[in-house]
KEMAR-176711 format. One record per atom (N, C-alpha, C): residue in three letters; x, y, z; residue number from 1; atom name. Coordinates in nm, 2 decimals. Atoms other than C-alpha are relative to their C-alpha. Layout:
N
ALA X Y Z NUM CA
...
This chain:
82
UNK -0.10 -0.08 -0.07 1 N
UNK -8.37 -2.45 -2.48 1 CA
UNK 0.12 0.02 -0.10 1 C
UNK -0.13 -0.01 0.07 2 N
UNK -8.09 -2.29 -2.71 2 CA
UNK 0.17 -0.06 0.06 2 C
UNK -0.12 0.04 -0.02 3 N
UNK -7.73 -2.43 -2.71 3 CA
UNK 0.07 0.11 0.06 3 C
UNK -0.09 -0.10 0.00 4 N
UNK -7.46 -2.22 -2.56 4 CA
UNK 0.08 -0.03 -0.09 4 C
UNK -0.11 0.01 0.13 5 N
UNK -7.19 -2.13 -2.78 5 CA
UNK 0.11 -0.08 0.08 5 C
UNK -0.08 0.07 -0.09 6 N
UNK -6.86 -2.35 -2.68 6 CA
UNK 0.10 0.12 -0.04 6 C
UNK -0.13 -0.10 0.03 7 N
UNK -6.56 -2.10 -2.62 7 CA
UNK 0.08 -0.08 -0.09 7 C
UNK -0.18 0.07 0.04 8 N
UNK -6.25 -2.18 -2.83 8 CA
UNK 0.09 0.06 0.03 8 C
UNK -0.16 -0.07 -0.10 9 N
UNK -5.92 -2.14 -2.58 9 CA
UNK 0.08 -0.03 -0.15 9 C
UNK -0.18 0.03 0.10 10 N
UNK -5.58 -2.11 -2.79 10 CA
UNK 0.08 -0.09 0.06 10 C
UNK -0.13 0.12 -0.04 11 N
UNK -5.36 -2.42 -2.77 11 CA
UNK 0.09 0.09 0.10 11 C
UNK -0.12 -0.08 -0.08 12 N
UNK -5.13 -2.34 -2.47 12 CA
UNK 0.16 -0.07 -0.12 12 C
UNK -0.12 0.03 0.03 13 N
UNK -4.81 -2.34 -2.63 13 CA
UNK 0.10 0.07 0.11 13 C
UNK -0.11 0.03 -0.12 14 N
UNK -4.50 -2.35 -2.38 14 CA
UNK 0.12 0.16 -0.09 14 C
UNK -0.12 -0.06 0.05 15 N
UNK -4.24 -2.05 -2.42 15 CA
UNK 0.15 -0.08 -0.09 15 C
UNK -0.11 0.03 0.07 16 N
UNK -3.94 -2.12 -2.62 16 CA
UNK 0.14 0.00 0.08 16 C
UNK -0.14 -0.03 -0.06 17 N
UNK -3.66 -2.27 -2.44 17 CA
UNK 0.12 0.16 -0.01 17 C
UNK -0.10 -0.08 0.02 18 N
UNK -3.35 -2.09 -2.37 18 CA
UNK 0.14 -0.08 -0.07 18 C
UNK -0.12 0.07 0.05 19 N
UNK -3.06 -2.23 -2.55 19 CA
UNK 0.15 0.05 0.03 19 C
UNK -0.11 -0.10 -0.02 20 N
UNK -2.80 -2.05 -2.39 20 CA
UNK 0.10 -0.15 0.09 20 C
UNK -0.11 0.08 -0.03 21 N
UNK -2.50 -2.26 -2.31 21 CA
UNK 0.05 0.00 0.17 21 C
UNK -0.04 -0.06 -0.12 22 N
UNK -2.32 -2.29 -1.96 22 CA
UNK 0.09 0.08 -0.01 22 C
UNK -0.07 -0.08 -0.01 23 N
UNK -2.18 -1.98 -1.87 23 CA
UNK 0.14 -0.01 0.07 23 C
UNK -0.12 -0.02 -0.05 24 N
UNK -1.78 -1.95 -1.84 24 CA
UNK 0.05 0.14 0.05 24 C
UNK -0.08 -0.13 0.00 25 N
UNK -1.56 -1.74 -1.67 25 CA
UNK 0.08 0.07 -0.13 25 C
UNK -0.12 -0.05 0.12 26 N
UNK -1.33 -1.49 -1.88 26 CA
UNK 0.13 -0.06 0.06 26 C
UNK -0.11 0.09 -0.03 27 N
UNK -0.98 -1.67 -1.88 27 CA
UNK 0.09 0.08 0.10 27 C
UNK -0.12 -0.06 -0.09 28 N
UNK -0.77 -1.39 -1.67 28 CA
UNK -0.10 -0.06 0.13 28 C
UNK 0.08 0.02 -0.16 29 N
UNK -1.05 -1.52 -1.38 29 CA
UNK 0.08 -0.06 0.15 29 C
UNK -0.06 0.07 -0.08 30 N
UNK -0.90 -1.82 -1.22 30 CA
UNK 0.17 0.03 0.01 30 C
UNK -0.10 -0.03 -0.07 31 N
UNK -0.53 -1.67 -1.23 31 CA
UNK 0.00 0.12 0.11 31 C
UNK -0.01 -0.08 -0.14 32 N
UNK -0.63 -1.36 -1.03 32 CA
UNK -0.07 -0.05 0.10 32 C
UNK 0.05 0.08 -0.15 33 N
UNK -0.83 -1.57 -0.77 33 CA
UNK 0.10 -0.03 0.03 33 C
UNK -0.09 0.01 -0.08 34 N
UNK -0.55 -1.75 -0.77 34 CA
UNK 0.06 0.05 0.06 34 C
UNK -0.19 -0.09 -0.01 35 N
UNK -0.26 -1.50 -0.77 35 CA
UNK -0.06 0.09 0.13 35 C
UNK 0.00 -0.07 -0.12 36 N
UNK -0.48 -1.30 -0.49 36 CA
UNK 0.01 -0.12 0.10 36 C
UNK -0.03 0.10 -0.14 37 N
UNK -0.46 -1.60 -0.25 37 CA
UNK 0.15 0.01 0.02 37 C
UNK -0.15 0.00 -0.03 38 N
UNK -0.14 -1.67 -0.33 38 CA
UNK 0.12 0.16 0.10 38 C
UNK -0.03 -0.11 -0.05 39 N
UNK -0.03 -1.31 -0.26 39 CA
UNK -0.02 0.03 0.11 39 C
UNK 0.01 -0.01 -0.12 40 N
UNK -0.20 -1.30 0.04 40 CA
UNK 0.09 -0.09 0.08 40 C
UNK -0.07 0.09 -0.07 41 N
UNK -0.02 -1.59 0.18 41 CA
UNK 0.12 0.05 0.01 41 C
UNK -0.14 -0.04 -0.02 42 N
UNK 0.32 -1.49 0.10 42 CA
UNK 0.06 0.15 0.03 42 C
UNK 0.00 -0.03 -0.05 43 N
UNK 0.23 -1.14 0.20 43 CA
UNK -0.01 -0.03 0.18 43 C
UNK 0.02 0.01 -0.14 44 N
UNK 0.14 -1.29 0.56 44 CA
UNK 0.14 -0.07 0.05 44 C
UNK -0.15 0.08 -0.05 45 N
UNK 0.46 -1.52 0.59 45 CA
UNK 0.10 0.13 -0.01 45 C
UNK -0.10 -0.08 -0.04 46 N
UNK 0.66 -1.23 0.48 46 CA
UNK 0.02 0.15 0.17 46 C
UNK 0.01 -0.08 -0.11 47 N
UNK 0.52 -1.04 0.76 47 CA
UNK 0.04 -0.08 0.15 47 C
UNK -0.04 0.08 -0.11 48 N
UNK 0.56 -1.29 1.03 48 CA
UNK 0.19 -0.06 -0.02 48 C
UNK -0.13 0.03 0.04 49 N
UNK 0.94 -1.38 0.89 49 CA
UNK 0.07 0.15 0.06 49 C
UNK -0.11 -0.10 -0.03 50 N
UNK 1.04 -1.01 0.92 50 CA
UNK -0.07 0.09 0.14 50 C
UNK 0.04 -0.03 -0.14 51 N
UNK 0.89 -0.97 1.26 51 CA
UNK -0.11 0.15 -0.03 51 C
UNK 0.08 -0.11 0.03 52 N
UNK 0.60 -0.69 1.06 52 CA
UNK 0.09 0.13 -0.02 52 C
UNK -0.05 -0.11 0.02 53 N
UNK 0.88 -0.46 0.95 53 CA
UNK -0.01 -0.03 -0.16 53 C
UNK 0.07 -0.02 0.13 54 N
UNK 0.78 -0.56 0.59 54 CA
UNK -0.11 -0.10 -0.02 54 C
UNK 0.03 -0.04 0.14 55 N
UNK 0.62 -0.57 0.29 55 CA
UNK 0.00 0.14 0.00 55 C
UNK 0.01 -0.09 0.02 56 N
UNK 0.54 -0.24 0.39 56 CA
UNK 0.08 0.06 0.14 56 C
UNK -0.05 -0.07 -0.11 57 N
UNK 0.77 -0.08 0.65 57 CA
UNK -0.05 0.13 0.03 57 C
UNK 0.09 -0.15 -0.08 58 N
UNK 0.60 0.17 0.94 58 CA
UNK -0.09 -0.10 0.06 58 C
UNK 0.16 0.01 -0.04 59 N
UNK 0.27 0.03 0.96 59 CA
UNK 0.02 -0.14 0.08 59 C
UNK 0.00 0.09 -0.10 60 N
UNK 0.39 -0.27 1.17 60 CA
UNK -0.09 -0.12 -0.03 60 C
UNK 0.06 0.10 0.00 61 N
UNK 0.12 -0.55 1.23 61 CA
UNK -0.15 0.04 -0.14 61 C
UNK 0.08 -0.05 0.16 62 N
UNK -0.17 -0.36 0.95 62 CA
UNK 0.05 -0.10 -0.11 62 C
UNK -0.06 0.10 0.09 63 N
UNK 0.09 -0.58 0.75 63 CA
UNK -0.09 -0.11 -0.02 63 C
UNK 0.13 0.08 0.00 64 N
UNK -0.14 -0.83 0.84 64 CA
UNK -0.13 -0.05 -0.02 64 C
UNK 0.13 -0.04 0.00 65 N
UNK -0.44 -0.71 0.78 65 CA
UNK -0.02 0.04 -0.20 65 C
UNK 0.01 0.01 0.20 66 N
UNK -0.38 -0.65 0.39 66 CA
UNK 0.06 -0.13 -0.06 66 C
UNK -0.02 0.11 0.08 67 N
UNK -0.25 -0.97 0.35 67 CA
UNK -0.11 -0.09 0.03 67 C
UNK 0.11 0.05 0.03 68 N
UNK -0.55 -1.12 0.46 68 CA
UNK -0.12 0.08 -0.01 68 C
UNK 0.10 0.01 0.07 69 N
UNK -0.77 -0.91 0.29 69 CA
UNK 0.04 0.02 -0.17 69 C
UNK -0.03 0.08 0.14 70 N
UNK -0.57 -1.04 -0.04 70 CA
UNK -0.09 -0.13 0.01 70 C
UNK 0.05 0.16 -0.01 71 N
UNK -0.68 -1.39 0.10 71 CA
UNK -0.16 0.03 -0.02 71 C
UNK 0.20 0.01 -0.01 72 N
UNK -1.08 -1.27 0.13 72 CA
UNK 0.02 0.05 -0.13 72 C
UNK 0.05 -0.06 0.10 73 N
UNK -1.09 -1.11 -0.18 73 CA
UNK 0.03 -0.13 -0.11 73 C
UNK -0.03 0.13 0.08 74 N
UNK -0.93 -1.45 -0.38 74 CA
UNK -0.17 -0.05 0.05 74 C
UNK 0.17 0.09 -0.05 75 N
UNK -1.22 -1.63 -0.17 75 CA
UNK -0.12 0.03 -0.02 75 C
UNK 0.14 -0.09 0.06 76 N
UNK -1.49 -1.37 -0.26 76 CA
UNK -0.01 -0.05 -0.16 76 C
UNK -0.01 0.00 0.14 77 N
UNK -1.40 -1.40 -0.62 77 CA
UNK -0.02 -0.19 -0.02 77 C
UNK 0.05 0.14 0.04 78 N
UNK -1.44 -1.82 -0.56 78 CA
UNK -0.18 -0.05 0.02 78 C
UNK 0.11 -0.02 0.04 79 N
UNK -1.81 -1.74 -0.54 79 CA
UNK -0.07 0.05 -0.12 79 C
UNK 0.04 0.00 0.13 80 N
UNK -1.83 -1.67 -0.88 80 CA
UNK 0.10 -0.07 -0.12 80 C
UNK -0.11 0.09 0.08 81 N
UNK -1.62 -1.90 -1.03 81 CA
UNK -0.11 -0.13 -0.11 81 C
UNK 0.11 0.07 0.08 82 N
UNK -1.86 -2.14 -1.26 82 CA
UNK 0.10 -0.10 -0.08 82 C
């Protein structure tokens, strides 16, 4: 009875790492996170201090409403923070 032939596989070789370093933010990152929280905050105190006749006089309590969404947009931006 003849032999079969024996296949020859190719050595598995493993892709080639990645050597890529951990990724940083760019440096203006963590002061506008900060600086939008902050902002938010001391837009919301200034609204509650001047009874919602500023930061933006008219628009009343909306005062409100832009100073916390300074605060969510800091906090958005601390989901990409690395």
């Amino acid at each position: 009875m003849p032999e079969s032939k024996s296949r020859k596989k190719a050595t598995y070789t493993p892709p080639p790492a990645k050597s890529t370093g951990p990724k940083v933010n760019a440096p203006w990152f963590l002061p506008v996170m900060l600086g939008l929280m902050i902002l938010g905050l001391i837009w919301i105190v200034v609204t509650y201090l001047t009874q919602s006749q500023y930061p933006i006089p008219g628009i009343n309590q909306w005062n409100l409403l832009i100073g916390f969404a300074f605060i969510v947009a800091g906090f958005g931006m601390t989901t990409r923070w690395r």
